[in-house]
MOPAC internal coordinates of N, CA, C and O (Angstrom, degrees):
PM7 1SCF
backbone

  N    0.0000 0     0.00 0     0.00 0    0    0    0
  C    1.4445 1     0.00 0     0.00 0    1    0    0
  C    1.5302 1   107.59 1     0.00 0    2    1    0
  O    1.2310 1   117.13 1   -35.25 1    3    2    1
  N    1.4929 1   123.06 1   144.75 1    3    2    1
  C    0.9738 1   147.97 1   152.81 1    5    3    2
  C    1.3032 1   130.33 1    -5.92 1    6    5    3
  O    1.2310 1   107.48 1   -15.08 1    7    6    5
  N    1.5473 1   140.95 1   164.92 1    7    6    5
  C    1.4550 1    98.94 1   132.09 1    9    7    6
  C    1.7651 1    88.63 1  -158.56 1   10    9    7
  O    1.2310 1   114.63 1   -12.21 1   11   10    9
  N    0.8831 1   127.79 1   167.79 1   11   10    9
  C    1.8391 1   124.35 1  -166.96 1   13   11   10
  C    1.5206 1    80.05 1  -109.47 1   14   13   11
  O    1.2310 1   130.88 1   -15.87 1   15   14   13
  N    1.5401 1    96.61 1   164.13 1   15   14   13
  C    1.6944 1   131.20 1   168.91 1   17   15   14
  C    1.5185 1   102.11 1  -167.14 1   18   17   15
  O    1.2310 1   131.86 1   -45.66 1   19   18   17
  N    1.2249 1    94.70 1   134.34 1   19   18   17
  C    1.4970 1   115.17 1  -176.50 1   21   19   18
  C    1.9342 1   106.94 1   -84.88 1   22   21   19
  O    1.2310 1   136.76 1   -71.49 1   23   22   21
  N    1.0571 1    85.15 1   108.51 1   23   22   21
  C    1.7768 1   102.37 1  -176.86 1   25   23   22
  C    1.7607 1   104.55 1  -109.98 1   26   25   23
  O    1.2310 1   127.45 1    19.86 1   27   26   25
  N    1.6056 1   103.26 1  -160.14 1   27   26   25
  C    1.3660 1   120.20 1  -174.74 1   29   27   26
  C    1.2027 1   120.65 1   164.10 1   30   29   27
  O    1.2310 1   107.30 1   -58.83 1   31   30   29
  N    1.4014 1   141.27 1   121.17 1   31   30   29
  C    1.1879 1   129.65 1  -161.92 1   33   31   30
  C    1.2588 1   102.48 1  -102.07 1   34   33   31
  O    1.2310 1   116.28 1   -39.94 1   35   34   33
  N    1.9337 1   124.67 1   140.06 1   35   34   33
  C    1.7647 1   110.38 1   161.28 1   37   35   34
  C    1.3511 1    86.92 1  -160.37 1   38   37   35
  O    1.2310 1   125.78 1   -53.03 1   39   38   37
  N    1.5360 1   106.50 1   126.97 1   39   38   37
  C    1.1538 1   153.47 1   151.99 1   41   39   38
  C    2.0893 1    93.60 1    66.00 1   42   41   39
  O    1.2310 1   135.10 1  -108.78 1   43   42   41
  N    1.5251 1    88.40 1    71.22 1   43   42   41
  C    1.6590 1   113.21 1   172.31 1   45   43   42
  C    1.6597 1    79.90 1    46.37 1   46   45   43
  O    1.2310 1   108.41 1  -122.68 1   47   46   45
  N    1.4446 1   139.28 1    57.32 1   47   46   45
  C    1.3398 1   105.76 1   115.11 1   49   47   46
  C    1.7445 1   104.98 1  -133.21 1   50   49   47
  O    1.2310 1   124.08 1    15.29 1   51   50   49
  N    1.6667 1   109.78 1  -164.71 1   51   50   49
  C    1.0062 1    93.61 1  -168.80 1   53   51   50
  C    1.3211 1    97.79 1  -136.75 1   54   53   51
  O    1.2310 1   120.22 1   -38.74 1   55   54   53
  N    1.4178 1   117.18 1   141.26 1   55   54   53
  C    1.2933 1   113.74 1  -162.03 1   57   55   54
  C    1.8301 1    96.82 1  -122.78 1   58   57   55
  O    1.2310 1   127.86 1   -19.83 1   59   58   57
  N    1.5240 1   102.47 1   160.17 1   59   58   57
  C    1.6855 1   107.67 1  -162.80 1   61   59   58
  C    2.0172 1    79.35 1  -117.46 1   62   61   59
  O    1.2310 1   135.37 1   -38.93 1   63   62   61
  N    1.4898 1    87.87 1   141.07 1   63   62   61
  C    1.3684 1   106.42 1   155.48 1   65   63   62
  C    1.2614 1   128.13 1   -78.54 1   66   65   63
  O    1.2310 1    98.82 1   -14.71 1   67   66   65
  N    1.3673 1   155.65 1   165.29 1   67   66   65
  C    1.6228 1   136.33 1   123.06 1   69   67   66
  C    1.0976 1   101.56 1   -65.25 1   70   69   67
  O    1.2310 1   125.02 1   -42.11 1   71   70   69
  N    1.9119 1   107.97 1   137.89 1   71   70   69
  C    1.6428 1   122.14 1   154.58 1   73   71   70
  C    1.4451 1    92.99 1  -108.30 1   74   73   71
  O    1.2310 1   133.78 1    32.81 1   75   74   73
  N    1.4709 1    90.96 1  -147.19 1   75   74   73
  C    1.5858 1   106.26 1  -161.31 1   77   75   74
  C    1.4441 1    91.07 1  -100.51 1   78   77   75
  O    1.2310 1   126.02 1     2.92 1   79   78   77
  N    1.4734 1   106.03 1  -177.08 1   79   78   77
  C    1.4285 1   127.17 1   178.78 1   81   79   78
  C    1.6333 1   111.00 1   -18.42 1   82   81   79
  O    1.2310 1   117.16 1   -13.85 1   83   82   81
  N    1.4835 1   123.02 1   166.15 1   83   82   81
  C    1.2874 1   127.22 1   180.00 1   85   83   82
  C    1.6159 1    94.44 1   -91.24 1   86   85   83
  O    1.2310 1   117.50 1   -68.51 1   87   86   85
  N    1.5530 1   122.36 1   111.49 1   87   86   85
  C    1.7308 1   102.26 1   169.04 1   89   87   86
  C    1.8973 1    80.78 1  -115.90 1   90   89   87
  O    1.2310 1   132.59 1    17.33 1   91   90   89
  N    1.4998 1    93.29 1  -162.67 1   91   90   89
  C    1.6072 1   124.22 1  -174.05 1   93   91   90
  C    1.2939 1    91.98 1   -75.78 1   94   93   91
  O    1.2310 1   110.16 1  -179.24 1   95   94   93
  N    1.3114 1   136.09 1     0.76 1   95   94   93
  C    1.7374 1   133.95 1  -158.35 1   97   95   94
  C    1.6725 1    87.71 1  -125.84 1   98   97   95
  O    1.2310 1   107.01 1  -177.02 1   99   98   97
  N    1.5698 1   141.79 1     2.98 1   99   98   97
  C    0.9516 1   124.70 1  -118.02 1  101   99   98
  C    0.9545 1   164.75 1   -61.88 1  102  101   99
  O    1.2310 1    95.06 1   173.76 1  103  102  101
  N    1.6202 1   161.15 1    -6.24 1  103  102  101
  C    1.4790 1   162.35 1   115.86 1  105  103  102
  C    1.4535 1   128.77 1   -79.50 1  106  105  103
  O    1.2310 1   109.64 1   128.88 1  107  106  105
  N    1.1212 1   137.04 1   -51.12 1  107  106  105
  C    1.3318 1   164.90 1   124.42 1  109  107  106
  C    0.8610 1   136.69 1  -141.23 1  110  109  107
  O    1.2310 1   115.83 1    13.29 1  111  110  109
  N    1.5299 1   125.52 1  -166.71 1  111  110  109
  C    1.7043 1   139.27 1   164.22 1  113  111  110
  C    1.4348 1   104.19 1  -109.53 1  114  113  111
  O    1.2310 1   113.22 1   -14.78 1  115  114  113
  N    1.6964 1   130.42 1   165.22 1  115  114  113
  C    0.8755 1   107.76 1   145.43 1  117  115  114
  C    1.9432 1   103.84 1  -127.00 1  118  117  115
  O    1.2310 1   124.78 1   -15.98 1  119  118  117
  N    1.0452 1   108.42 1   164.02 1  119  118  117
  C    1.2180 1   111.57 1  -169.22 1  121  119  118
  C    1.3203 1   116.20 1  -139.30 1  122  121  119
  O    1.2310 1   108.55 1  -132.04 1  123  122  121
  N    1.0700 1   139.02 1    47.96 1  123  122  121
  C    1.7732 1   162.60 1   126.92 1  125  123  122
  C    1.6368 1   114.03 1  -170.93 1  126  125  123
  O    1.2310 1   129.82 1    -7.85 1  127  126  125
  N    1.1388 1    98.67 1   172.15 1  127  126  125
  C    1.8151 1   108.16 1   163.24 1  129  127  126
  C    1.3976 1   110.45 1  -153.92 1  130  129  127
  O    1.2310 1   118.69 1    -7.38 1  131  130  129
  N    1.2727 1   120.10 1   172.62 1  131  130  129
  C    0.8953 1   101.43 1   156.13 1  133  131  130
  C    2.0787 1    88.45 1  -172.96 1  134  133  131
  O    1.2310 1   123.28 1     0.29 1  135  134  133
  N    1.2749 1   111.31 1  -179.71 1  135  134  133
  C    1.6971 1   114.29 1  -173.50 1  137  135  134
  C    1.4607 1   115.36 1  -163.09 1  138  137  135
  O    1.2310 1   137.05 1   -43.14 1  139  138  137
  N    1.3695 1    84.57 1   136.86 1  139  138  137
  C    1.5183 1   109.76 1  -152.10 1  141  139  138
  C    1.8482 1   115.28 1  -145.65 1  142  141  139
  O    1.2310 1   135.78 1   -63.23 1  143  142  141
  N    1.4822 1    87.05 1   116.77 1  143  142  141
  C    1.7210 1    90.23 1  -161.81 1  145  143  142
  C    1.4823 1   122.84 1    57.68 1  146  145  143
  O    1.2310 1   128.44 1  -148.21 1  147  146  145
  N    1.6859 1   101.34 1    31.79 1  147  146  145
  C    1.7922 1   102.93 1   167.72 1  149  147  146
  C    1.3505 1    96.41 1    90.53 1  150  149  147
  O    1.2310 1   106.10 1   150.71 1  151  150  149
  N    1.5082 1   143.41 1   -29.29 1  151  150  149
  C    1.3933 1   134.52 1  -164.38 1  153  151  150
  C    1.3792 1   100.93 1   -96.98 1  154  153  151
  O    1.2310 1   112.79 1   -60.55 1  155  154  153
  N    2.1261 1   131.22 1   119.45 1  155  154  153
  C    1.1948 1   131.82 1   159.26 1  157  155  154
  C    1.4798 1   107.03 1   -66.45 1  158  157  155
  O    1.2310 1   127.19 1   -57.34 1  159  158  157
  N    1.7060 1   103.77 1   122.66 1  159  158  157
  C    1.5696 1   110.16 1   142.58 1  161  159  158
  C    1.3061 1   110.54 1  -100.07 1  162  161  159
  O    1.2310 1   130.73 1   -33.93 1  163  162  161
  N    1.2372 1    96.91 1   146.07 1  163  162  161
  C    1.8332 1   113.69 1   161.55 1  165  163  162
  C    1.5943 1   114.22 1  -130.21 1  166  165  163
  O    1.2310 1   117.21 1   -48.14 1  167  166  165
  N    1.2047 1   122.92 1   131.86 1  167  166  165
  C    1.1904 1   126.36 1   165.32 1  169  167  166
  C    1.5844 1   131.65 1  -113.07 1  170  169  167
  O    1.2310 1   112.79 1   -29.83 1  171  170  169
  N    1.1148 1   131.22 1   150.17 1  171  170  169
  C    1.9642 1   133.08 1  -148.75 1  173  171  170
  C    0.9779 1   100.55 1  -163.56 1  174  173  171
  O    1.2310 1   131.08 1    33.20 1  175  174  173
  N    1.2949 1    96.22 1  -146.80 1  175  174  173
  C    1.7214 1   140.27 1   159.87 1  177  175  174
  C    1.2823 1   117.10 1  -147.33 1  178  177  175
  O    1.2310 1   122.05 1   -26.77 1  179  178  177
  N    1.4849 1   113.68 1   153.23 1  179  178  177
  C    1.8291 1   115.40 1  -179.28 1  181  179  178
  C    1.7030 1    94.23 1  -148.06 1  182  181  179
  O    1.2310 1   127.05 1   -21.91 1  183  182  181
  N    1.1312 1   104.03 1   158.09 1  183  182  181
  C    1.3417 1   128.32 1  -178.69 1  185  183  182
  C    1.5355 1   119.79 1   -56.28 1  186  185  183
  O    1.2310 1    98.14 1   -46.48 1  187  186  185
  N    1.0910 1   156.70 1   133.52 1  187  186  185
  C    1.5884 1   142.16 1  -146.62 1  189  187  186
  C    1.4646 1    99.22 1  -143.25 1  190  189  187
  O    1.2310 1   107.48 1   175.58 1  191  190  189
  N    1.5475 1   140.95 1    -4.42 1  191  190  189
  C    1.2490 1   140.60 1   152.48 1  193  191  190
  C    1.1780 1   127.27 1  -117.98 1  194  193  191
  O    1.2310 1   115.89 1    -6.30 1  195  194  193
  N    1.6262 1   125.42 1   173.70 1  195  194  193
  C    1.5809 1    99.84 1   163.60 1  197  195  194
  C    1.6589 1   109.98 1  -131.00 1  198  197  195
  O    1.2310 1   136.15 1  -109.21 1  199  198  197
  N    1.5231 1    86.35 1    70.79 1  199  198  197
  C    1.7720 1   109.22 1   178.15 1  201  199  198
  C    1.6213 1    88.03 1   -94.41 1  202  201  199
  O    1.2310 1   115.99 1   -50.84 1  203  202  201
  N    1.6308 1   125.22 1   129.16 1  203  202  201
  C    1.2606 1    90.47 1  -168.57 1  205  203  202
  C    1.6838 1   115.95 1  -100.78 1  206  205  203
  O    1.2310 1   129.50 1  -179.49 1  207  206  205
  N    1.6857 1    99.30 1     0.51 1  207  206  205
  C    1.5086 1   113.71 1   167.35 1  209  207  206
  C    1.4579 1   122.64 1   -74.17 1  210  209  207
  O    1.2310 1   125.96 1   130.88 1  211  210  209
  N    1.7704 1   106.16 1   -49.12 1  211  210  209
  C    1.1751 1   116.38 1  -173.21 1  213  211  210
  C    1.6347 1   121.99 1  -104.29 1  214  213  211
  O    1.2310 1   126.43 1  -146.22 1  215  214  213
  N    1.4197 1   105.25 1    33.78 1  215  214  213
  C    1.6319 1   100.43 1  -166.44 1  217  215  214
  C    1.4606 1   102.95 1   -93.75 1  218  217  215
  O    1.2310 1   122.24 1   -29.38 1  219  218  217
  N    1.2405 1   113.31 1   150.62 1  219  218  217
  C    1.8862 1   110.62 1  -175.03 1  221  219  218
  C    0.9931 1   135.57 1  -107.29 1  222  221  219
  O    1.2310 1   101.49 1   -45.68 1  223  222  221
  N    1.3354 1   151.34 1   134.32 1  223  222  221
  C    1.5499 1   123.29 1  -161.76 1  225  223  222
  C    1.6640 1   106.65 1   -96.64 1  226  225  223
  O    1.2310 1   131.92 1   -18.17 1  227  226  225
  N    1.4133 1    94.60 1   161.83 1  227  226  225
  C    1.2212 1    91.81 1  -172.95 1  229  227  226
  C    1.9368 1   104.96 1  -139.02 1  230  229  227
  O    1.2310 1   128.76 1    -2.59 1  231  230  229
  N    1.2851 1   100.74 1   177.41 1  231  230  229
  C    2.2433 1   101.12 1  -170.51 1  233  231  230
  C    1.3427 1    89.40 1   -72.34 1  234  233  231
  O    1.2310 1   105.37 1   -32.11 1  235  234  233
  N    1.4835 1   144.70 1   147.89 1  235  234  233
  C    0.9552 1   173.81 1   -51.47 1  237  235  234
  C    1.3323 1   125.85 1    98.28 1  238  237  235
  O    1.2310 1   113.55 1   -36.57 1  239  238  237
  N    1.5570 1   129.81 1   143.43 1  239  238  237
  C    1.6320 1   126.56 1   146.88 1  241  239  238
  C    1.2775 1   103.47 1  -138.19 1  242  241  239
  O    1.2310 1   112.32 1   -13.68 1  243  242  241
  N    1.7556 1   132.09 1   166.32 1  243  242  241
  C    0.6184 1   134.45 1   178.50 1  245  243  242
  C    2.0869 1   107.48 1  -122.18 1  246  245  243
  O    1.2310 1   110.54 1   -31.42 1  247  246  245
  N    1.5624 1   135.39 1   148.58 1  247  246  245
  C    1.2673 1    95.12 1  -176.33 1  249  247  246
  C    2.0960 1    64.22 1  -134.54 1  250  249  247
  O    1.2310 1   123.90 1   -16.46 1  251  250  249
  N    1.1928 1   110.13 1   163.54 1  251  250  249
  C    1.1253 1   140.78 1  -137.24 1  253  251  250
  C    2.0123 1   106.05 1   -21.62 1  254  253  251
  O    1.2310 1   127.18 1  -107.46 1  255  254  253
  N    1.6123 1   103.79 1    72.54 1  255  254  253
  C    1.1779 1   125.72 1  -177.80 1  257  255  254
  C    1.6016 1   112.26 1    74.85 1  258  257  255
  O    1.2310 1   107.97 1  -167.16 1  259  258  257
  N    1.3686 1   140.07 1    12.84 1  259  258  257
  C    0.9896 1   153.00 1   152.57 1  261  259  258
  C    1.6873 1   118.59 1   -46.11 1  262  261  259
  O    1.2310 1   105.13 1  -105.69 1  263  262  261
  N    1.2678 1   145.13 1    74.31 1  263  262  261
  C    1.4674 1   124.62 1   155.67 1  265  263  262
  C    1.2107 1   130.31 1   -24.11 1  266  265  263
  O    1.2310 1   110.74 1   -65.65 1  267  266  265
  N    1.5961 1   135.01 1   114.35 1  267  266  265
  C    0.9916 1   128.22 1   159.99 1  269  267  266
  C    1.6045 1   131.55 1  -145.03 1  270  269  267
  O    1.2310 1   121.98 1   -70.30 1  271  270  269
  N    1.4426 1   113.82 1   109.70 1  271  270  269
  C    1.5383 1   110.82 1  -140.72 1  273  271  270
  C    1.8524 1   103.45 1   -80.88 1  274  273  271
  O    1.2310 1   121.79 1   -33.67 1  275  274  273
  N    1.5032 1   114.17 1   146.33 1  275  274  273
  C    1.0620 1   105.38 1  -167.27 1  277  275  274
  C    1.5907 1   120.34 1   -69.77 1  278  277  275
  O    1.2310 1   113.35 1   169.82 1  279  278  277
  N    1.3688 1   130.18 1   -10.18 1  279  278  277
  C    1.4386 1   140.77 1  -166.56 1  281  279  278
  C    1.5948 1    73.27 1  -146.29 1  282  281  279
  O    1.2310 1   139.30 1   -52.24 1  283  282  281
  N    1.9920 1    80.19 1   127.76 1  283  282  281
  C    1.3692 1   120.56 1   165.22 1  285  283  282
  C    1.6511 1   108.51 1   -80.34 1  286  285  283
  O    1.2310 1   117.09 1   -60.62 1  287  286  285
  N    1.4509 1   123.13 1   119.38 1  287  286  285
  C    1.2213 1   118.03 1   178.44 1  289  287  286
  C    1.7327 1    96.74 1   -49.13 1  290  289  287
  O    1.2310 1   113.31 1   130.43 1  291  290  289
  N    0.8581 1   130.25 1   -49.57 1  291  290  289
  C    1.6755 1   137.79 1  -152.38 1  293  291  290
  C    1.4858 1    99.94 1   -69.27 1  294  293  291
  O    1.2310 1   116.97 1   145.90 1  295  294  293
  N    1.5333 1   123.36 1   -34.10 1  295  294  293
  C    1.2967 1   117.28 1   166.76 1  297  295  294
  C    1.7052 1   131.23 1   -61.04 1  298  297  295
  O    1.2310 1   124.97 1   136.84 1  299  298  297
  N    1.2328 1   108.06 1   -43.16 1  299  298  297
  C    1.4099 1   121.07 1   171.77 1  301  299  298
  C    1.5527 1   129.35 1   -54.93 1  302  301  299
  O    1.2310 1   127.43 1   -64.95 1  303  302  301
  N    1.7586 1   103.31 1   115.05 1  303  302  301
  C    1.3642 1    99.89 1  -154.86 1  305  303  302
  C    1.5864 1   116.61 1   -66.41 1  306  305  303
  O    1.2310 1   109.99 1   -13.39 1  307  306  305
  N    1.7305 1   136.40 1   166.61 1  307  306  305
  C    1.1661 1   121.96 1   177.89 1  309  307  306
  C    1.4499 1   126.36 1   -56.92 1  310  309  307
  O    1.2310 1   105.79 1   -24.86 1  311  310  309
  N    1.5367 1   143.97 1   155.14 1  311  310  309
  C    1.3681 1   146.35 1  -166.26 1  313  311  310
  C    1.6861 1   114.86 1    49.23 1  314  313  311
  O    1.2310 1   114.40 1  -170.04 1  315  314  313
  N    1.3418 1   128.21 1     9.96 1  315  314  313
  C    1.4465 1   125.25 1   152.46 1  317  315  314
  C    1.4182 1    98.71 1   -60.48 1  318  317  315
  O    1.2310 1   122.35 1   -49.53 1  319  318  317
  N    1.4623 1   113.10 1   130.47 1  319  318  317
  C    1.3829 1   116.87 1  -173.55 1  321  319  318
  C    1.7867 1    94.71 1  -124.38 1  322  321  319
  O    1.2310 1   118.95 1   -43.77 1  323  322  321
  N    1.3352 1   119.61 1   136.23 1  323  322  321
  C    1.3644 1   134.18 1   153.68 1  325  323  322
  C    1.8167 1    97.60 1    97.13 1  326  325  323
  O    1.2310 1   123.52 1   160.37 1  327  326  325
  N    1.5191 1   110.85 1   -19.63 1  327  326  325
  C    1.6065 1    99.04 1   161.01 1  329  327  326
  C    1.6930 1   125.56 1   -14.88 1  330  329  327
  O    1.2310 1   116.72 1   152.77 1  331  330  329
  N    0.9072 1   123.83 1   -27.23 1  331  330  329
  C    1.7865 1   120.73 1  -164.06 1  333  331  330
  C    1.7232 1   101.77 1   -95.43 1  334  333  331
  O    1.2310 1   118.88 1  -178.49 1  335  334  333
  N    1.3926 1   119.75 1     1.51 1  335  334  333
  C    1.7529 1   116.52 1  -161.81 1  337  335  334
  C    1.7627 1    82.92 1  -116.47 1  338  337  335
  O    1.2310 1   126.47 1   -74.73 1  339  338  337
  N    1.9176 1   105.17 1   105.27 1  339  338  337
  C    0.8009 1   111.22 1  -170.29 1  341  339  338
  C    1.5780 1   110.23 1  -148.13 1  342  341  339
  O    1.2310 1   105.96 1   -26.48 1  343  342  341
  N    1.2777 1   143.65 1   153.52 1  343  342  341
  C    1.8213 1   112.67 1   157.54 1  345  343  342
  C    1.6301 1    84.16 1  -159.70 1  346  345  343
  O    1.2310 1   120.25 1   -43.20 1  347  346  345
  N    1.1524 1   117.13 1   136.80 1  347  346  345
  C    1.1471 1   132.31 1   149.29 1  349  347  346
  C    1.5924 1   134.53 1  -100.08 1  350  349  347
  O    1.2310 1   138.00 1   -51.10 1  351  350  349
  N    1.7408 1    82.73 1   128.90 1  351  350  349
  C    1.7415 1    98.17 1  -155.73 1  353  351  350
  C    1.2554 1   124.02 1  -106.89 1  354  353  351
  O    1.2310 1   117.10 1  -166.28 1  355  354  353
  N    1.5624 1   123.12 1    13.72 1  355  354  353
  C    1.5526 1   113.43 1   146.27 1  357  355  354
  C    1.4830 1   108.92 1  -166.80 1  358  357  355
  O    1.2310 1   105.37 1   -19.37 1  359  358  357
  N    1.3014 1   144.70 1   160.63 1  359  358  357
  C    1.1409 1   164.96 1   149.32 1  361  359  358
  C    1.6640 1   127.28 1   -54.75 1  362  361  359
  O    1.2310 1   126.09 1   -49.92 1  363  362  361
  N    1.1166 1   105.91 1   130.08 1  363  362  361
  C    1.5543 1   112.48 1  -170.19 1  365  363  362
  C    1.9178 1   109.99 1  -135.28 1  366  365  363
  O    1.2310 1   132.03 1   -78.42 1  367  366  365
  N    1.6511 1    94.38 1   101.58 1  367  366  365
  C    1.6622 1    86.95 1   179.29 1  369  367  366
  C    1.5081 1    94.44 1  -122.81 1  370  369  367
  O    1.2310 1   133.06 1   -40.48 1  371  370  369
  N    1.6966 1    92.37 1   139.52 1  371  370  369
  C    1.3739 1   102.56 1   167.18 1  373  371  370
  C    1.1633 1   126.63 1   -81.40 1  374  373  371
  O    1.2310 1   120.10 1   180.00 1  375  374  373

C-alpha cells in the first residue's frame, strides 16, 4: 500500500511539507498551489489523528510550509458526525 506526503517542486528541488499524523493513508496530499507576493500556498488534505488505521483527512492549507486545517476541531458543534472528511482542491486569488 501506498502512502501520500505532501511535497512541491521549485526550481528542480523538492521540498516536503508537514501533514498530519503518520496513518496507513500517510501525511497528506496536496492539491493546488499557487504564490503570491513571495508567500507559497498549497492547499489538500492532511491527516487530523494519530489513530494510524482510522485517522481522517481533512481540507487543509499550508502558507509558506505552515499547516493549517480549515475547521477548528474546537469549533464543531457536539454530535456533528463525519465533519473532519474534507480536502480542498484549488486556490483562487484575485
Amino acid at each position: 500500500m501506498g502512502m501520500s506526503y505532501t511535497q512541491y517542486w521549485k526550481n528542480s528541488t523538492i521540498h516536503d511539507l508537514p501533514g498530519g499524523p503518520l496513518t496507513n493513508f500517510g501525511t497528506g496530499i496536496a492539491n493546488d498551489i499557487r504564490v503570491m507576493d513571495g508567500d507559497v500556498m498549497v492547499v489538500g488534505e492532511a491527516t487530523r489523528d494519530t489513530s494510524y488505521f482510522d485517522s481522517q483527512e481533512s481540507a487543509c492549507y499550508w502558507i509558506n510550509g505552515e499547516l493549517h486545517y480549515l475547521v477548528d476541531q474546537n469549533d464543531v458543534p457536539d454530535g456533528l458526525e463525519d465533519w473532519y472528511w474534507s480536502s480542498a482542491k484549488g486556490i483562487f486569488i484575485e
